[in-house]
C-alpha positions in Angstrom: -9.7 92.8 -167.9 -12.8 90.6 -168.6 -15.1 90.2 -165.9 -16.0 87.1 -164.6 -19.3 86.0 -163.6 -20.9 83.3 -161.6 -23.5 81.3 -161.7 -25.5 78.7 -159.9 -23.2 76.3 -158.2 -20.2 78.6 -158.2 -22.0 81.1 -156.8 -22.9 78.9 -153.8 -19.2 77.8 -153.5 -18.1 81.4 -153.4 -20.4 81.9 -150.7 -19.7 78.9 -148.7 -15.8 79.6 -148.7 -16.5 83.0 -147.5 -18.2 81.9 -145.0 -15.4 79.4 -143.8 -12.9 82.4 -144.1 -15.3 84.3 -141.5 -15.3 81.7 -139.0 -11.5 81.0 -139.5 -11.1 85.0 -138.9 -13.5 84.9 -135.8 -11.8 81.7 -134.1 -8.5 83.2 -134.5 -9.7 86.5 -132.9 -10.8 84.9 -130.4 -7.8 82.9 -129.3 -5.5 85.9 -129.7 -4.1 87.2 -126.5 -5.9 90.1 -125.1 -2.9 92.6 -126.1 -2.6 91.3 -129.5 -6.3 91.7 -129.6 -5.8 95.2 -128.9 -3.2 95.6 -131.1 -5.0 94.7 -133.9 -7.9 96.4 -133.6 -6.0 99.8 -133.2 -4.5 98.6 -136.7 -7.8 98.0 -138.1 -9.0 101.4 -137.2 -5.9 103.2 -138.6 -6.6 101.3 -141.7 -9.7 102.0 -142.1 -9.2 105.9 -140.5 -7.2 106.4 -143.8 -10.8 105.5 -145.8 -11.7 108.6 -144.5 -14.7 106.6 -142.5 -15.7 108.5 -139.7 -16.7 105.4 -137.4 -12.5 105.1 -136.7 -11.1 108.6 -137.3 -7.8 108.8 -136.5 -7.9 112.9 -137.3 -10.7 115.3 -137.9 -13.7 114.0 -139.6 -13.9 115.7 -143.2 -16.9 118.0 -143.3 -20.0 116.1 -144.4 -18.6 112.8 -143.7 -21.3 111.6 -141.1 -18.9 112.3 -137.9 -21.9 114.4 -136.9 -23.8 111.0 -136.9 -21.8 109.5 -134.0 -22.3 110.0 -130.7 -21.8 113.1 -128.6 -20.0 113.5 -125.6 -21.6 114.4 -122.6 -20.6 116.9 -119.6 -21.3 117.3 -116.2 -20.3 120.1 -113.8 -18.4 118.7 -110.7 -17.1 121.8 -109.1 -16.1 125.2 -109.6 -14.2 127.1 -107.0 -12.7 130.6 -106.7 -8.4 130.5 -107.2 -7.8 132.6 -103.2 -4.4 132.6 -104.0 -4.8 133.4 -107.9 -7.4 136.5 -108.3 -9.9 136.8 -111.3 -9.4 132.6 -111.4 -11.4 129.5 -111.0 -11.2 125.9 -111.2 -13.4 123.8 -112.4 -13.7 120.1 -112.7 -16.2 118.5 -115.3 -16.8 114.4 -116.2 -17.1 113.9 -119.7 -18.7 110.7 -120.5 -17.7 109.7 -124.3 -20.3 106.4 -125.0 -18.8 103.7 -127.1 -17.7 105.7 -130.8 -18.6 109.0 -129.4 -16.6 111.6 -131.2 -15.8 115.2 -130.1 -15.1 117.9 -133.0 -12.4 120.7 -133.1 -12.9 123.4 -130.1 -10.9 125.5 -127.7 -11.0 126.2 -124.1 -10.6 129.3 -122.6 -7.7 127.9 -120.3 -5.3 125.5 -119.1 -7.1 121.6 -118.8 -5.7 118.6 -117.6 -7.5 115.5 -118.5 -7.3 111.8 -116.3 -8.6 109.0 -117.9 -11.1 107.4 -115.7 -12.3 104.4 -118.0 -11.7 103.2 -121.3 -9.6 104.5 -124.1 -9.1 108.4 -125.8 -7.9 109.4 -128.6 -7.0 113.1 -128.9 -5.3 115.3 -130.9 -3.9 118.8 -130.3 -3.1 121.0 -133.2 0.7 120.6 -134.3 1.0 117.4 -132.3 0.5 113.5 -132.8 -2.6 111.8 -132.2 -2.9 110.4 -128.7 -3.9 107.4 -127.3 -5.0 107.6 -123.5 -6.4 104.5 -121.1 -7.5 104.6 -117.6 -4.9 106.0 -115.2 -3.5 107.7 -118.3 -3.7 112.0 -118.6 -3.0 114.9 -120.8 -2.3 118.4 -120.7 -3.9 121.4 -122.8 -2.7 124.8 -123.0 -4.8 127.8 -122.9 -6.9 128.4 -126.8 -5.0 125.7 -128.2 -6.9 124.1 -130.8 -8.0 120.4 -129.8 -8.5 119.2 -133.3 -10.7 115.8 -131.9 -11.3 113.7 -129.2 -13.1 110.2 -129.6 -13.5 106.8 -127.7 -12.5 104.5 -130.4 -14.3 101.5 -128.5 -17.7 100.1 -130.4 -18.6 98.3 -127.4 -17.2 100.0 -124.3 -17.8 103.9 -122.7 -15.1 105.9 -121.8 -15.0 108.6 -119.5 -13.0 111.3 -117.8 -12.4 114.0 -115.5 -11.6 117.8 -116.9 -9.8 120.3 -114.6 -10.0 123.8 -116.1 -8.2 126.4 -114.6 -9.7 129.6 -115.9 -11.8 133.0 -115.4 -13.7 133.2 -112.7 -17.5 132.6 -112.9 -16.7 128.8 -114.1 -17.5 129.2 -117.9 -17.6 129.7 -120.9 -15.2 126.6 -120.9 -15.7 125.3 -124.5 -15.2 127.9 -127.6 -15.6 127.5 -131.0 -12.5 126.4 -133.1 -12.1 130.0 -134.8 -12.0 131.6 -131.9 -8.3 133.0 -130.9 
């Protein structure tokens, strides 16, 4: 195939009809319904999550491909209370705060978690199951040591955040382990 190039006056033209098909792109964004709006960008990220580009995984980042780059989660202690009924048990609640791209990498947890979506969107993935999209109101369920491959808010613009209830040994920790740990 012979290459083609452009010079001058083309050049321009090229340029000038890009930036028509921009603003023709951004106008019809912008008119779309909110839903569709949302549709769409979940397509773009799958899309692009199949580039193997970080910024929208879809499933664990590859090693060395920058997911270390996006934001980390952050975690505060809410509680931790003795199980009276359930000896050598505690349960522990946590917020995890996820700003807008923050990604979370493969780890385990020492015992049972459910997880309510306070704000924004999640995306999560257990080991042997789909990814999983959760919004506000939404929650899911992780069995003791099962490996959570990734969590992430897939947002750009907006934070996400949730509440963790762990019910596990007593003495409120460790509650995160390493992803090789069985």
């Amino acid at each position: 195939m012979k290459a083609v190039r452009l010079h001058g006056r083309h050049r321009g033209q090229l340029g000038a009809g890009m930036a028509a098909l921009s603003l023709v792109l951004a106008g019809g964004w912008a008119l779309m319904p909110h839903s569709n709006r949302q549709e769409a960008a979940q397509w773009f990220a799958d899309v692009c999550s199949t580039m193997s580009r970080p910024m929208f995984a879809s499933a664990p980042a590859p090693a060395g491909s920058g997911a270390d780059a996006r934001p980390a989660t952050s975690v505060k202690m809410l509680s931790c209370e003795p199980l009276p009924n359930v000896p050598g048990k505690s349960v522990t609640t946590v917020l995890v705060d996820f700003p807008p791209l923050a990604y979370s990498p493969a780890h385990r947890h020492p015992g049972s978690v459910t997880a309510i979506i306070l704000e924004g969107t999640i995306r999560s993935q257990l080991a042997g199951g789909p990814v999983g999209t959760f919004k506000s109101g939404e929650t899911f369920f992780e069995p003791p040591r099962t490996l959570h491959l990734f969590a992430e808010n897939p947002d750009a613009v907006r934070p996400a955040k949730l509440v963790a209830v762990f019910v596990a040994d007593e003495n409120c920790g460790p509650l995160l382990l390493p992803p090789d740990a069985d």
